[in-house]
FIMAR-888188 format. One line per 2 residues: number of its first residue (from 1); their letters; for each residue x, z negated, y of C-alpha. Coordinates in pm, 1 decimal, decimal comma. Layout:
REM residues N
NUM = a = X/Z/Y; ...
This chain:
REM residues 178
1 = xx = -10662,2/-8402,9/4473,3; -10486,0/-8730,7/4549,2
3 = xx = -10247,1/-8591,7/4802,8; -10528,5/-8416,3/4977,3
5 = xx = -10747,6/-8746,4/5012,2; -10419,8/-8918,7/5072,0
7 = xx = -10336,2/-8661,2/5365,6; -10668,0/-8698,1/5493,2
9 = xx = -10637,7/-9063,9/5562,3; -10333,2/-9041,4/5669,2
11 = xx = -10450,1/-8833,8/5956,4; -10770,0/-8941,7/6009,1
13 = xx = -10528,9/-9321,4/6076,7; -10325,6/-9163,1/6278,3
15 = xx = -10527,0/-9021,3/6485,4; -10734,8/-9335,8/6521,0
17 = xx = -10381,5/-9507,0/6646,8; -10327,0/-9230,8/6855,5
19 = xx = -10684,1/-9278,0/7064,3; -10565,4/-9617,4/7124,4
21 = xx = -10337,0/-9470,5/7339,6; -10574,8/-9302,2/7591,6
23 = xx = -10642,3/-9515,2/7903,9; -11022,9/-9468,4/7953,5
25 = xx = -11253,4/-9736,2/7843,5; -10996,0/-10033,7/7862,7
27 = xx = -11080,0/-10129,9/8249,1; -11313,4/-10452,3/8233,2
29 = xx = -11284,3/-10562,8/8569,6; -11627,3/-10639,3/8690,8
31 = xx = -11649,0/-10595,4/9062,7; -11814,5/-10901,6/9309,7
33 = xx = -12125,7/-10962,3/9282,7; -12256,0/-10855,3/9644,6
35 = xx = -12697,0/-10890,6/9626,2; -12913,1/-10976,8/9422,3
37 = xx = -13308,1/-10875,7/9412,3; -13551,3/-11199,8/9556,7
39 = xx = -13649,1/-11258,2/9169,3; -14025,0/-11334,5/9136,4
41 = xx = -13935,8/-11587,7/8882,1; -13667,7/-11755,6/8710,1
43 = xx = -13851,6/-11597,0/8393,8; -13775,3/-11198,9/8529,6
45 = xx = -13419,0/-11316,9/8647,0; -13359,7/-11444,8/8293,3
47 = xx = -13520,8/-11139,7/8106,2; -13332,0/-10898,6/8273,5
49 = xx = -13010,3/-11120,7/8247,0; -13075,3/-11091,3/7876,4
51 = xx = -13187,1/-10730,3/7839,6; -13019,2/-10569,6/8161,2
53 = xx = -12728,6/-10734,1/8300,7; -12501,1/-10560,7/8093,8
55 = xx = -12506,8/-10221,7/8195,7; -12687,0/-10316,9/8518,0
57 = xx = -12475,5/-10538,6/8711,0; -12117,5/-10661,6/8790,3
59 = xx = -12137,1/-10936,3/8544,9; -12094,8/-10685,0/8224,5
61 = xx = -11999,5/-10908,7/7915,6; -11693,9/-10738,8/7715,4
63 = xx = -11687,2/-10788,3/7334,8; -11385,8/-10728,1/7148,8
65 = xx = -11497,4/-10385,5/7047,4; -11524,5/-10253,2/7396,2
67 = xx = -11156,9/-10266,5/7378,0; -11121,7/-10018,0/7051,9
69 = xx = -11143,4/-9630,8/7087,0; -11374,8/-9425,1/7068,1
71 = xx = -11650,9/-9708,0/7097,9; -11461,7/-9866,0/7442,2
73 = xx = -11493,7/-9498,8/7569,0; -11842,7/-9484,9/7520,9
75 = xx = -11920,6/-9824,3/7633,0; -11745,6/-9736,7/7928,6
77 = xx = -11947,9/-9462,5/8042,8; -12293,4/-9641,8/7978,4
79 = xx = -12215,4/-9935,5/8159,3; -12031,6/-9682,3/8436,2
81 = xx = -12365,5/-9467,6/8459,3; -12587,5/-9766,8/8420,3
83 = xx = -12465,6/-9942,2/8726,6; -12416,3/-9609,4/8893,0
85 = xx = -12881,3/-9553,2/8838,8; -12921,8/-9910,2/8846,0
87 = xx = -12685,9/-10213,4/8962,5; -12852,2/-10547,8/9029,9
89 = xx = -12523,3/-10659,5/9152,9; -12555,8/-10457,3/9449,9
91 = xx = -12908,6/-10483,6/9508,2; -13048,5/-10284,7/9845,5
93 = xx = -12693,3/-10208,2/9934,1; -12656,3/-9836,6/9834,3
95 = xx = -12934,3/-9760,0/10137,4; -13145,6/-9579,9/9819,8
97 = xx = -13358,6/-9906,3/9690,5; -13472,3/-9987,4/9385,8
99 = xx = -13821,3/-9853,0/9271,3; -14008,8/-10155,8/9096,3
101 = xx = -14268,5/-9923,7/8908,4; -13967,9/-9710,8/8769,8
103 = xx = -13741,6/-9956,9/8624,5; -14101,3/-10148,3/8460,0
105 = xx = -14217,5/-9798,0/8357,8; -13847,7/-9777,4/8163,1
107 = xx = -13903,2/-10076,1/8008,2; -14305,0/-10057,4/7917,0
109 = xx = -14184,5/-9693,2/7758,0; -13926,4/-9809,9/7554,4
111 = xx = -13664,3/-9618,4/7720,7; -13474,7/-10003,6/7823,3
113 = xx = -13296,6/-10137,6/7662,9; -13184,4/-9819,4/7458,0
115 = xx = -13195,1/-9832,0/7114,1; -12823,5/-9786,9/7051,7
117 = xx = -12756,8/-10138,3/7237,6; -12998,3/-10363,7/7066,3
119 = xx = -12779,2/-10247,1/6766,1; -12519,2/-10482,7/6895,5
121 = xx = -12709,0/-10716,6/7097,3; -13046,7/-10816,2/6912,8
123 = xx = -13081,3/-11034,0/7124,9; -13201,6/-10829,4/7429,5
125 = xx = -13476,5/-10769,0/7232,3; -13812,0/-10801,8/7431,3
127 = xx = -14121,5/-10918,1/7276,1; -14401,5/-10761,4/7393,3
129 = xx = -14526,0/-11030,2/7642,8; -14158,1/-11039,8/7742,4
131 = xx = -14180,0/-10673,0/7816,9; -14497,4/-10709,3/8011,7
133 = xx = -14370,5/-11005,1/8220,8; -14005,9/-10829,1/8300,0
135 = xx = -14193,4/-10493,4/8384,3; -14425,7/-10732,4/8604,8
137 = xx = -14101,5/-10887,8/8777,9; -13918,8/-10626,1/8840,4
139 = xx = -14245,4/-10440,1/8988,2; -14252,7/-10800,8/9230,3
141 = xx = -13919,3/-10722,6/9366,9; -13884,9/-10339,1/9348,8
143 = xx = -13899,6/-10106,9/9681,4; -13616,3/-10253,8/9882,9
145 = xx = -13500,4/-9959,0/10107,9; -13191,9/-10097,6/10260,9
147 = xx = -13416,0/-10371,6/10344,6; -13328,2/-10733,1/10264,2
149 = xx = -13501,7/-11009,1/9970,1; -13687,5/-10783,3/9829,2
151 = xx = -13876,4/-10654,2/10150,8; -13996,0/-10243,3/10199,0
153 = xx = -13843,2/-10081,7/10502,0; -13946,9/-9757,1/10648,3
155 = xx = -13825,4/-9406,9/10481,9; -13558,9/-9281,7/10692,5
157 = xx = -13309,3/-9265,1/10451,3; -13140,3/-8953,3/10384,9
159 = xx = -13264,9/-8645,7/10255,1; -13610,2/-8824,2/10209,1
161 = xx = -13950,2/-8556,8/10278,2; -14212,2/-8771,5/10312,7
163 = xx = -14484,8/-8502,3/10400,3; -14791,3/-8683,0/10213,4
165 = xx = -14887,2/-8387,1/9981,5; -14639,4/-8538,9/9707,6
167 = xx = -14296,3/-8306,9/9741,2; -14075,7/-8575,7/9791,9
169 = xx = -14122,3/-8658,0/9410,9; -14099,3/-8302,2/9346,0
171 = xx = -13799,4/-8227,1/9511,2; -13602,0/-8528,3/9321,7
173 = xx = -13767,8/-8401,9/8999,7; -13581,2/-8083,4/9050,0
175 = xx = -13274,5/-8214,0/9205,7; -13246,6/-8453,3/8865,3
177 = xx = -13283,0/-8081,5/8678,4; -12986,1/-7869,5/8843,2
């Protein structure tokens, strides 16, 4: 029985040493910080520093463990997918904009920050009234559409079907399925 638990760990080491090995996850360069939303308030700007910034903008703070395997692989990908939906770096550069009452529904849902992330990082914790004002804040500045500070342009972007009988929503809806 000893040789099997000791064979066990023995492998289950090694091929923790071995993962170390794999490239992915290791990359912390954060790219230049290009926009920025018109914040409402110091008070949003702050909150979403706190609860957002980092898997939602160019200014991602890396802990030691985002530099072990398998957690820096998974890191990785949620701070690669986060600024990929969302990147406040890059605000009203990517010609799509940033919906206000989607990113404050997120957050008055619970869905931001995710669960798994206040694990490490209680202190992007939102009370309540913090959630409210954030969700508020972000509502303020949301809609740019390749507009500038914060300000609504038309909806000519790309593969937009504004037709007034709601399909545009629709259309995403399914698009997000496939």
């Amino acid at each position: 029985m000893k040789k099997i638990i000791g064979l066990v760990l023995v492998l289950f080491v090694g091929g923790f040493v071995l993962m170390q090995l794999v490239p992915y996850g290791r990359n912390h360069n954060n790219p230049p910080v290009v926009s920025e939303p018109n914040w409402d308030s110091p008070e949003t700007r702050a909150l979403a520093v706190r609860a957002c910034y980092d898997c939602h903008s160019n200014e991602t703070k890396w802990p030691w463990y985002t530099n072990v395997a398998p957690v820096s692989w998974l890191i990785q990908r949620e701070v690669d997918e986060g600024r990929e939906e969302l990147n406040f770096s890059t605000w009203g550069q990517s010609g799509e904009g940033e919906e206000g009452e989607e990113l404050s529904e997120a957050i008055y849902e619970g869905g931001m920050p995710p669960a798994q992330y206040l694990l490490l990082h209680p202190t992007a914790r939102l009370t309540d009234a913090e959630k409210q004002a954030l969700a508020r804040g972000l509502t303020a500045i949301g809609g740019t559409e390749g507009g500038e500070n914060g300000e609504r342009e038309g909806n000519e972007s790309e593969g937009r079907d504004d037709d007034d009988d709601g399909h545009e929503e629709n259309e995403r809806e399914e698009e997000d399925d496939d």
